[in-house]
C-alpha positions as CSV (number, residue, x, y, z in Angstrom):
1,X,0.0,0.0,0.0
2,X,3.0,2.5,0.4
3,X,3.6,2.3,-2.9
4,X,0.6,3.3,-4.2
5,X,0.7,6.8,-5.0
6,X,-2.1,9.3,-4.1
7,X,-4.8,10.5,-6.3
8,X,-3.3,14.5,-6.1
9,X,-0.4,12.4,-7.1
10,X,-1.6,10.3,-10.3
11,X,-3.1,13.9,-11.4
12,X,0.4,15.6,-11.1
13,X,1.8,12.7,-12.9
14,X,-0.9,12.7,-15.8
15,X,-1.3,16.1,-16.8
16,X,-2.2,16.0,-20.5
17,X,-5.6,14.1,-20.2
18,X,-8.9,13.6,-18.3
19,X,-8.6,9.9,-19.9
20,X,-4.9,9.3,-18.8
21,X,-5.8,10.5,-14.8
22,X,-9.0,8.3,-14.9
23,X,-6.6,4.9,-15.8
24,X,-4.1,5.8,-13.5
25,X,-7.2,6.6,-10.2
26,X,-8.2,2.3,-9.8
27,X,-4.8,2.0,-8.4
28,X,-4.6,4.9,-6.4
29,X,-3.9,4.6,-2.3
30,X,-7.3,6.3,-2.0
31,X,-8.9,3.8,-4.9
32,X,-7.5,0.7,-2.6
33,X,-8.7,2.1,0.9
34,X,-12.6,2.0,-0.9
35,X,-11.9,-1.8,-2.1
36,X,-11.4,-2.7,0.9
37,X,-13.7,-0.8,3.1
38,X,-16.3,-1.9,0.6
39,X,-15.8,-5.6,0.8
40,X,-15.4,-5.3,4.6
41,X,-18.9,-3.4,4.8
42,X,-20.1,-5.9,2.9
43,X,-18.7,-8.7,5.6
44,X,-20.8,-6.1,8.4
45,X,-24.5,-6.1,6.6
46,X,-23.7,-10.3,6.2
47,X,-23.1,-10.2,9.7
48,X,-26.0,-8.2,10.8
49,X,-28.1,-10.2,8.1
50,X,-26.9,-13.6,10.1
51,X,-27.4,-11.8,13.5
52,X,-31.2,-11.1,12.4
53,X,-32.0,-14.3,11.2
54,X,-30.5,-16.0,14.3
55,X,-33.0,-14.1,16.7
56,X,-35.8,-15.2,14.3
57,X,-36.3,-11.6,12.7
58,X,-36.6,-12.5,9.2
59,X,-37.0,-15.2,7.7
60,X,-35.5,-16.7,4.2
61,X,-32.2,-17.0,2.3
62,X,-29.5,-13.6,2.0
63,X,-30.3,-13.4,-1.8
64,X,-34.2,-13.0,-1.4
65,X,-33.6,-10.7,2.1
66,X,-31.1,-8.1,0.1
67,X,-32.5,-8.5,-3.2
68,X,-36.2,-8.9,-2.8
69,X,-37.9,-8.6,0.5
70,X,-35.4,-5.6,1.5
71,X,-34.5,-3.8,-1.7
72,X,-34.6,-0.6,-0.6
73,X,-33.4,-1.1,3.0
74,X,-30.5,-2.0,0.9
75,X,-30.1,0.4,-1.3
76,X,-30.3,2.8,1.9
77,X,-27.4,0.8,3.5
78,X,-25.3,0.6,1.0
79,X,-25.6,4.3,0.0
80,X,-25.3,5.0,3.6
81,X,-22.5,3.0,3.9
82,X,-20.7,4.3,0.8
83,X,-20.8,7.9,1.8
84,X,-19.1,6.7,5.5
85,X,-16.4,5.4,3.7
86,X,-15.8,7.9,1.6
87,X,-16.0,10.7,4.1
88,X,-13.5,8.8,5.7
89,X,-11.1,8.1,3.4
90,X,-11.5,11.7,2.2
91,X,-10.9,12.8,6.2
92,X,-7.5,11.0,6.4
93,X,-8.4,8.7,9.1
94,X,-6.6,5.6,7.6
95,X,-3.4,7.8,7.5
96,X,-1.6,9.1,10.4
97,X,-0.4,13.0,10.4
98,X,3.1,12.1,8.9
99,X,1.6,9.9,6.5
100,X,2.1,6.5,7.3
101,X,-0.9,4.1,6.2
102,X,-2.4,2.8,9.8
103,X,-2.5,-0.6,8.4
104,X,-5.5,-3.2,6.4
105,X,-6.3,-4.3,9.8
106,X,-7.8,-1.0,10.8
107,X,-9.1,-0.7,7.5
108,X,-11.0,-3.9,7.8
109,X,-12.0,-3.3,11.2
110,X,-13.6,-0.1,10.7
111,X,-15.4,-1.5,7.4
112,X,-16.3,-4.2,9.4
113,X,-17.9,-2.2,12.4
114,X,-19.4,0.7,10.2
115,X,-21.4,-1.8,7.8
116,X,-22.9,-4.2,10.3
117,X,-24.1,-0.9,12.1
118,X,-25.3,1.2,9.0
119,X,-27.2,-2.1,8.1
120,X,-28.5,-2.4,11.9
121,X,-29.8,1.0,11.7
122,X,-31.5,1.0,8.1
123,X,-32.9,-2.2,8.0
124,X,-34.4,-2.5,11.3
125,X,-37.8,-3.2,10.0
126,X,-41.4,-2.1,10.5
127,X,-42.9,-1.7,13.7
128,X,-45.9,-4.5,14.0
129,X,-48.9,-3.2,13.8
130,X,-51.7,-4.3,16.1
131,X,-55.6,-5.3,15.3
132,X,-57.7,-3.9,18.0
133,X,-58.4,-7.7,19.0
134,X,-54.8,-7.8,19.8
135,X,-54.3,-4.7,22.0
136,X,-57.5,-5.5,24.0
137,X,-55.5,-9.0,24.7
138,X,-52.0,-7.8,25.2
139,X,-53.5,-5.1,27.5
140,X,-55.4,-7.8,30.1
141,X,-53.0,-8.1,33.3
């Protein structure tokens, strides 16, 4: 990961074209800190996904929970989670003030954390609603 070079780097280094700075950015330090964060996020949401379905809270196969049943608790997770690593890659967190990379295990930990508890907080499902039979039972001492 040292070698990598930065992106303000790879655009001093490619001056002459838009198209020349845009094949050089995939391999920038920056470019390999979202990789990672993204597949480690993705590890969290599994996690919280597995966590759910252990305490009975949904029901079904990952595929049909992301994909189906939850589209757009996804969507809203994965955005989420998107724009938390990218604010912190863009903040300098993974870098320390004289600009040695903290290491992937800190990388991996924080993708970790951050997606398990983006996906715990938009996809924590619809509060039950109640027929009136049910309150007047629930309600009895």
């Amino acid at each position: 990961m040292n070698n990598a070079q930065t992106i303000s780097q790879a655009h001093e280094a490619t001056q002459q074209s838009l198209w020349h700075f845009l094949a050089q950015l995939p391999q920038t330090q920056e470019a390999q800190l979202l990789y990672g964060l993204l597949l480690a996020g993705a590890v969290g949401m599994i996690a919280n996904y597995s966590v759910k379905w252990a305490k009975g809270e949904i029901e079904g196969n990952l595929w049909c929970y992301i994909a189906r049943d939850k589209i757009r608790a996804t969507v809203l997770s994965f955005s989420s989670y998107l724009g938390v690593a990218l604010a912190s890659i863009a903040a300098g967190i993974f870098v320390t003030d004289g600009g040695t990379f903290v290491g992937w295990s800190t990388v991996l930990w924080f993708g970790v954390t951050n997606g398990f508890a983006v996906d715990a907080i938009a996809n924590k499902g619809k509060r039950p609603e109640w027929t009136e039979d049910e309150r007047r039972e629930r309600a009895k001492p």
